[in-house]
TORKE-461499 format. One record per residue (C-alpha): residue in one letter; x, y, z. Coordinates in steps of 0.1 Angstrom, whole numbers, plus 2048, in hexadecimal, padded with zeros to 3 digits. Each point is the difference from the previous one (the first is absolute). Last residue first. Example, Ala and Ser with C-alpha at 12.3 -4.5 7.8 and 13.67 -1.06 7.14 Angstrom:
// TORKE-461499
s8897F5847/a7F27DE807/
END
This chain:
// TORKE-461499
x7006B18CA/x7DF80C7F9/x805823812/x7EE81481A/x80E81D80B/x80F80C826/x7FF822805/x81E813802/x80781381D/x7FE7E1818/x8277F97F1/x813821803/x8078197E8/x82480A7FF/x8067F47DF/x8217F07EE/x7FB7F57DB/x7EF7E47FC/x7FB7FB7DA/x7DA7FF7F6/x80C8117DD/x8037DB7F1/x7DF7F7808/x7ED8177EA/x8127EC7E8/x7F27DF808/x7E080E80A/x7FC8057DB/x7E681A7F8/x81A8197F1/x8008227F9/x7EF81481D/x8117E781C/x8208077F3/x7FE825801/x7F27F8824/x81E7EE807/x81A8177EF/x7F281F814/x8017E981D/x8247F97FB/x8098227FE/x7EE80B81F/x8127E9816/x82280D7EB/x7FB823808/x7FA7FA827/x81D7EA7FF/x8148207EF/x7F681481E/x7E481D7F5/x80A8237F2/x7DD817804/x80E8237F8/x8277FB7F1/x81E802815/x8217F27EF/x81D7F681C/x7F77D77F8/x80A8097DD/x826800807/x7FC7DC808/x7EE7F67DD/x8218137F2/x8187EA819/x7F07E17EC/x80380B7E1/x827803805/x7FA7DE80B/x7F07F27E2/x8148167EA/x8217F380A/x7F17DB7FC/x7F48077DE/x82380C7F0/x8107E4813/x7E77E87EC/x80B8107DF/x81F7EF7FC/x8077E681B/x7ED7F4822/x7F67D9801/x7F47F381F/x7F07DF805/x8137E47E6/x7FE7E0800/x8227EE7FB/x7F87D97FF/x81C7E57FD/x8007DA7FC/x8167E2800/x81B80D813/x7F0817817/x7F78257FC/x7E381180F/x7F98257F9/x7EB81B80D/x8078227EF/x808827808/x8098167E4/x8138217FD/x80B80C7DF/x8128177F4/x80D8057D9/x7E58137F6/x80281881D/x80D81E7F3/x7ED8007E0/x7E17FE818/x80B81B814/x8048147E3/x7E28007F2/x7ED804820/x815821808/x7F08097DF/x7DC7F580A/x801813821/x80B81E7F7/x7E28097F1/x7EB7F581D/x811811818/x8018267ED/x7DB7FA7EF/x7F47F9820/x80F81C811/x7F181B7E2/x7DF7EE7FD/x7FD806823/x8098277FE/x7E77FF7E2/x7EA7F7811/x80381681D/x80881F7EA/x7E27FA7E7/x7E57F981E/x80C81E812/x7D980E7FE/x7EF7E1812/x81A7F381B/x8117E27EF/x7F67E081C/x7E47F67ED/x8138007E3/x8207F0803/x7EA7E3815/x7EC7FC7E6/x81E7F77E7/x8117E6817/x7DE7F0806/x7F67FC7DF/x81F7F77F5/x80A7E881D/x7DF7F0804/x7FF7F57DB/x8267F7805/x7F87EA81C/x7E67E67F0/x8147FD7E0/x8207FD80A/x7F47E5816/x7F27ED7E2/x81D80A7EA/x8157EB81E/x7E77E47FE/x8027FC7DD/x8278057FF/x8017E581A/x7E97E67EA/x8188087E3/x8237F9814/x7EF7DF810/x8127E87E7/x820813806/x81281D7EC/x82580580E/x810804821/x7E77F580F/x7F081C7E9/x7D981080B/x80A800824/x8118217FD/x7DD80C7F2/x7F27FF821/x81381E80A/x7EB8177EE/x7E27F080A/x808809820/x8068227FC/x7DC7FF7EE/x7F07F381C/x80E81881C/x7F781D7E9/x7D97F27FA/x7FF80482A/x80E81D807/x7F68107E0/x7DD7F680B/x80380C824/x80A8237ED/x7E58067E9/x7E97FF821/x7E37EB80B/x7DE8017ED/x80F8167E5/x81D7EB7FA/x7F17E180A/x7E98077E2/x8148027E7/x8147E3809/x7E87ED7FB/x7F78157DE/x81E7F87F5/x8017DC80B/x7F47EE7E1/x8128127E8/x81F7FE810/x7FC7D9800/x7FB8057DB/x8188177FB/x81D7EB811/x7F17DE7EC/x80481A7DE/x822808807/x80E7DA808/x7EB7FA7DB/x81381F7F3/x8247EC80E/x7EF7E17F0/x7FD80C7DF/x821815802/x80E7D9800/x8167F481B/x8247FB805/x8007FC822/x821813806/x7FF8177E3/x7D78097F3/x7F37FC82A/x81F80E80F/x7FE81E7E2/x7DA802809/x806806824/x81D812800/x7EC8277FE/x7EB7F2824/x824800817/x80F821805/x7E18107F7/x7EF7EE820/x81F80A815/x7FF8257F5/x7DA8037FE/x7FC7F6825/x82581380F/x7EA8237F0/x7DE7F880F/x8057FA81B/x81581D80F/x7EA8127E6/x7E47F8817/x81281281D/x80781A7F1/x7DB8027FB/x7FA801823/x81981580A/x7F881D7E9/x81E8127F7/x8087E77E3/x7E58097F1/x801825807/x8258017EE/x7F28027DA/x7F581F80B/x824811808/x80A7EC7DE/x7EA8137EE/x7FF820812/x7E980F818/x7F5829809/x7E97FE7DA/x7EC7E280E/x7F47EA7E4/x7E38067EA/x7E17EE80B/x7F57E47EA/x7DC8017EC/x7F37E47F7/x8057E77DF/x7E47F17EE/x80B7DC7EC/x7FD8067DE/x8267FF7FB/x8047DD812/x7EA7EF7EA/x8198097E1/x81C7F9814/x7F37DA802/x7F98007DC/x82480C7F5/x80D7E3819/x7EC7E67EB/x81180C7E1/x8227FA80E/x7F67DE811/x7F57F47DA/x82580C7F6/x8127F381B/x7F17DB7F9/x8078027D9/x82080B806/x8057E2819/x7F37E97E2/x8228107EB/x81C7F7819/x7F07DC7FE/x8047FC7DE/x8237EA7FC/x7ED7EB817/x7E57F87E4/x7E97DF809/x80F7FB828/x80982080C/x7E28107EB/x7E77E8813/x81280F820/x7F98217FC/x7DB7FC7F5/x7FC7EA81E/x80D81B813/x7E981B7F1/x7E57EF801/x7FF7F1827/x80B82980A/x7DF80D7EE/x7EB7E480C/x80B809827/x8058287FA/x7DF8057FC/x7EE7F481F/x82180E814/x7F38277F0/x7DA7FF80E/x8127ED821/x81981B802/x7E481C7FE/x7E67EF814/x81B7FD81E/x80A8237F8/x7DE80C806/x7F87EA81C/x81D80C815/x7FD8257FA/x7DB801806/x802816822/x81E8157EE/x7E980C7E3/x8127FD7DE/x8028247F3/x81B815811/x81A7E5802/x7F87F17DF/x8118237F4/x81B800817/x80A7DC7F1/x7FD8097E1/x81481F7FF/x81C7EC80B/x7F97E47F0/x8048167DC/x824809808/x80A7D980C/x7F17F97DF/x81681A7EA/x81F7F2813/x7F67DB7FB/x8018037DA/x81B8117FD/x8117E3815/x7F17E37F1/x80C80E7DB/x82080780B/x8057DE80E/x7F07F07DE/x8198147F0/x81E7F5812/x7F87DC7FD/x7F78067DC/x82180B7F5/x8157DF7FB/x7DF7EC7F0/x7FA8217E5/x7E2813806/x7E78057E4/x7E87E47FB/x8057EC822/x802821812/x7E68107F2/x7E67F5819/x81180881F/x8078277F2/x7D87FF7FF/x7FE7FB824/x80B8257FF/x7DB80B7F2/x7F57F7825/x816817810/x7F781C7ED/x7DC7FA806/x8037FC824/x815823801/x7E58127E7/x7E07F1812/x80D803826/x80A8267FC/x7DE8067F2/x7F27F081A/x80F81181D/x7FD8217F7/x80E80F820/x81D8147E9/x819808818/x7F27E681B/x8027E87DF/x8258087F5/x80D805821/x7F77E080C/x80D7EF7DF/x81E810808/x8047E681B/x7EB7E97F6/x8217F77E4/x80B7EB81D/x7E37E67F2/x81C7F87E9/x8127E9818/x7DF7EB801/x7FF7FC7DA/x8237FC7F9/x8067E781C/x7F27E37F2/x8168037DF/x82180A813/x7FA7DA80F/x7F97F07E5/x82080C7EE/x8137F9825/x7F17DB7FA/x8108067DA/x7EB8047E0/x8047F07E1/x7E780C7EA/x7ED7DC808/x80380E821/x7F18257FD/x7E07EB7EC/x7FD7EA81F/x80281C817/x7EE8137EF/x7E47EB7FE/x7FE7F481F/x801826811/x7E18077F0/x7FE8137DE/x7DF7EA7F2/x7F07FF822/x80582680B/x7F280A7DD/x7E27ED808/x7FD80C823/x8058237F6/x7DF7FA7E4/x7EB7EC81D/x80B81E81F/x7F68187E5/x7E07F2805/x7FC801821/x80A826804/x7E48037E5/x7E97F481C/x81181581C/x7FE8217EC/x7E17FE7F9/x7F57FA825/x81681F807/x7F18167E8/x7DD7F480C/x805807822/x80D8227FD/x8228097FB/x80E82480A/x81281B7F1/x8037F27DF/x81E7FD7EC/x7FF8017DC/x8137E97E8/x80C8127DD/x80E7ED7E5/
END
C-alpha cells in the first residue's frame, strides 16, 4: 500500500478526515467493548489467574507504551504517519486472535502464559501505532474545537458500547448457567467479533489525509530531543501530575471487577450493567464537560472531575462492612455514577490539556514524552497492586459499635478495612497529592474549581430544563450552593405557594 503525504490540508480534507475519524471511533469502540478489561479478567480467572496474574495483565498494555521510544524514531525517520498506524494497529489487532484459540488449542497449564504473550504482542504493536496516531490527530483536529470533538467522539462510541456490553454479559452468564463447561468457548466468540470490528476501524483510519511533518533537526539526537519536554517548566510541571494521577488510579481501577466477581460474588451481567450506568452518566456529561473545557480551561475541569473520581475511588471501601450488605448494590450504583461524571471530564480534559500545551511542530516528542511517564507510573502500578493485595489478605482493620448485656448483644459495624480496601485507600491519597501537584499547571483562562462547579451545575440545569417538563426534576438542580450575590440583586418572583 502506498499513503501519500500532502503538504498542506485544506478544509475539506480535514472535514473528511474528522467524519471518518467518527466512525472509526464506532468500529474501535466495538472492539474495545468485546476485549475490555471485564472480559479478560473474568476469562484470565476462570484460567486460574493470581491477583499478581491480574495484575501483570493490566500492566502489559501501559508498560508497553515504552516501546514510543523507538517508535519516535521510527515515524520522524519515516514521517508517514498513517502508514505506520495501519500496519502496527493491524498487527495488533490480528493478535486478539491468539485469545480465541485458546480454548481450542491451548492446553489448561499453558494458557496463562499464552494469553500473557498474546496481551503483550499485542500491546507493543498498539503502543507503536498510538504514537503515530497521536501526532497525526495532532496536526488535524483544530485546537479551538478540541473539546467538542472528543466529547462527540466518546459519546458516538459510549452510545454503542451500552447494548453491546448488556449482550455480551448476558450472553456470558446464560452460558454459566445452561453449558458451564462452554464458557471458555462463548469468550471466543466475543474476541473474534471484536477482531473483525478492529480490522474496520483501521480501515477508516487509512483514508484519513495525513500532512506533511518537518524532518527533525540534523544538530539534535533522540534522546537530546526527547529532553525539551521536560525542559519546559510548564509542562514538567503537568507531568508532575500527571504521572503520581495514573499511578494511584492504575493502582486501584484493574481490581474492580475481580472485587466485584470474588468478594461480592456477582454476575458479569451486573459488572456490564455497573459499566453501562458509568457510560450512560458519561454519556450525558461529555459534552458538559465539553464545553467547560473550552469555555473555561482543560485544567479547572481536571481539577474538579479529578477530585471526584479520587473520591469515588475511596467510596468503594464502604461497599463491604466487612462483607456484602443490603446497601452494597445501591453503593456500587452511586459510586459508577460518580465514576461516570468525573472520568468523562478526566479524559477529555487530561487529553486536551497534552495538546494544547505541545508546541505545534514537537507534537511527536511531547506526546510521546507523556505517553512515555505515564506508561512508566501507570504500568507499575497494577503489579505493585497485585502484590499488595496478596500481602494484605490476612489484615484487617475494622472499627464497630457494640452493646453486650446478658440478655442481648448488638455488634454494628462502621469501619471495615481488609483485602482490597487498603489497596483503595493508598490510591485515594496518593491521588490526592497528584490533584495537588496540579495546582503548579498554567493553562490560558484556568478558573477556581468553585467557579467550575457553579457552571457545572447550570450546564446540568439547563440540560435538565431542555429534556424534561417536570418541575420536579428541574427542581433538583436548584441546590444552594454558596454565592456572593446579595439579596436586592435578585428580583423578587411571584409564586403560588
Amino acid at each position: 500500500m502506498r499513503f501519500k503525504v500532502k503538504d498542506q490540508l485544506n478544509d475539506d480534507d480535514i472535514q473528511s478526515g474528522l467524519r471518518t475519524f467518527m466512525k472509526d471511533a464506532l468500529a474501535t469502540q466495538m472492539m474495545n467493548t468485546l476485549t475490555a478489561s471485564t472480559f479478560i479478567v473474568a476469562f484470565a480467572l476462570l484460567l486460574g489467574a493470581s491477583n499478581f496474574i491480574i495484575g501483570l495483565l493490566a500492566s502489559i498494555p501501559l508498560l508497553a507504551q515504552l516501546i514510543q521510544i523507538p517508535a519516535i524514531q521510527l515515524v520522524e525517520t519515516y514521517r508517514i504517519r498513517r502508514a505506520i498506524y495501519v500496519y502496527a494497529a493491524t498487527t495488533s489487532r490480528v493478535f486478539l486472535l491468539g485469545l480465541v484459540i485458546i480454548p481450542f488449542i491451548i492446553p489448561f497449564s499453558g494458557a496463562i502464559i499464552f494469553l500473557i504473550l498474546v496481551l503483550l504482542f499485542r500491546a507493543v504493536f498498539a503502543a507503536v501505532s498510538t504514537c503515530s496516531w497521536n501526532s497525526w490527530m495532532h496536526d488535524i483536529v483544530p485546537q479551538e474545537s478540541l473539546g467538542d470533538f472528543f466529547s462527540k467522539r466518546m459519546a458516538l462510541a459510549t452510545i454503542l458500547a451500552i447494548p453491546l456490553g448488556l449482550v455480551s454479559g448476558f450472553y456470558i452468564d446464560y452460558l454459566s448457567l445452561v453449558s458451564p463447561d462452554t464458557v471458555l468457548f462463548g469468550f471466543s466468540i466475543i474476541f473474534l467479533l471484536g477482531f473483525c470490528a478492529g480490522l474496520i476501524g483501521v480501515y477508516f483510519i487509512s483514508k484519513i489525509s495525513e500532512p506533511k511533518i518537518n524532518p527533525p533537526s540534523k544538530e539534535s539526537r533522540f534522546f537530546k530531543r526527547l529532553k525539551i519536554p521536560f525542559e519546559d517548566t510548564n509542562f514538567k510541571h503537568l507531568i508532575y501530575f500527571l504521572a503520581p494521577w495514573n499511578f494511584a488510579v492504575n493502582l486501584a481501577a484493574p481490581f474492580f471487577t475481580v472485587y466485584m466477581l470474588i468478594l461480592l460474588q456477582l454476575p458479569i451481567l451486573y459488572i456490564i450493567i455497573f459499566a453501562v450506568i458509568s457510560q450512560i452518566t458519561s454519556l450525558a456529561f461529555l459534552r458538559i464537560w465539553g464545553r467547560l473545557s473550552d469555555q473555561m480551561s482543560n485544567k479547572s475541569v481536571l481539577g474538579l472531575s479529578g477530585t471526584l473520581l479520587i473520591f469515588s475511588i475511596f467510596g468503594w471501601t464502604f461497599t463491604t462492612l466487612p462483607t456484602a450488605h443490603l446497601l452494597s448494590v445501591s453503593l456500587l450504583v452511586l459510586i459508577h455514577i460518580l465514576i461516570g461524571i468525573s472520568t468523562a471530564g478526566v479524559t477529555l480534559a487530561s487529553g486536551n490539556i497534552i495538546l494544547k500545551l505541545s508546541p505545534k511542530g514537537k507534537g511527536t516528542i511531547y506526546l510521546s514524552a507523556t505517553s512515555i511517564i505515564n506508561s512508566l507510573a501507570a504500568g507499575v502500578a497494577p503489579i505493585l497492586g497485585g502484590i499488595l493485595v496478596d500481602i494484605f489478605i490476612f489484615t484487617e482493620f475494622s472499627l464497630n459499635l457494640s452493646w453486650i448485656s446478658p440478655t442481648f448483644g448488638l455488634i454494628i459495624p462502621i469501619i471495615s478495612i481488609r483485602y482490597y480496601d487498603f489497596l483503595f485507600i493508598i490510591a485515594f491519597f496518593i491521588g490526592l497529592y497528584s490533584i495537588h501537584r496540579l495546582a503548579y499547571v498554567k493553562e490560558v483562562g484556568e478558573v477556581k474549581r468553585r467557579e467550575v462547579l457553579h457552571a457545572l451545575v447550570s450546564e446540568v440545569r439547563n440540560s435538565t430544563r431542555q429534556l424534561s417538563f417536570l418541575r420536579g426534576l428541574r427542581n433538583l438542580f436548584h441546590i444552594p450552593f454558596v454565592t456572593t450575590v446579595q439579596k436586592e440583586e435578585i428580583p423578587e418572583e411571584k409564586t403560588d405557594n
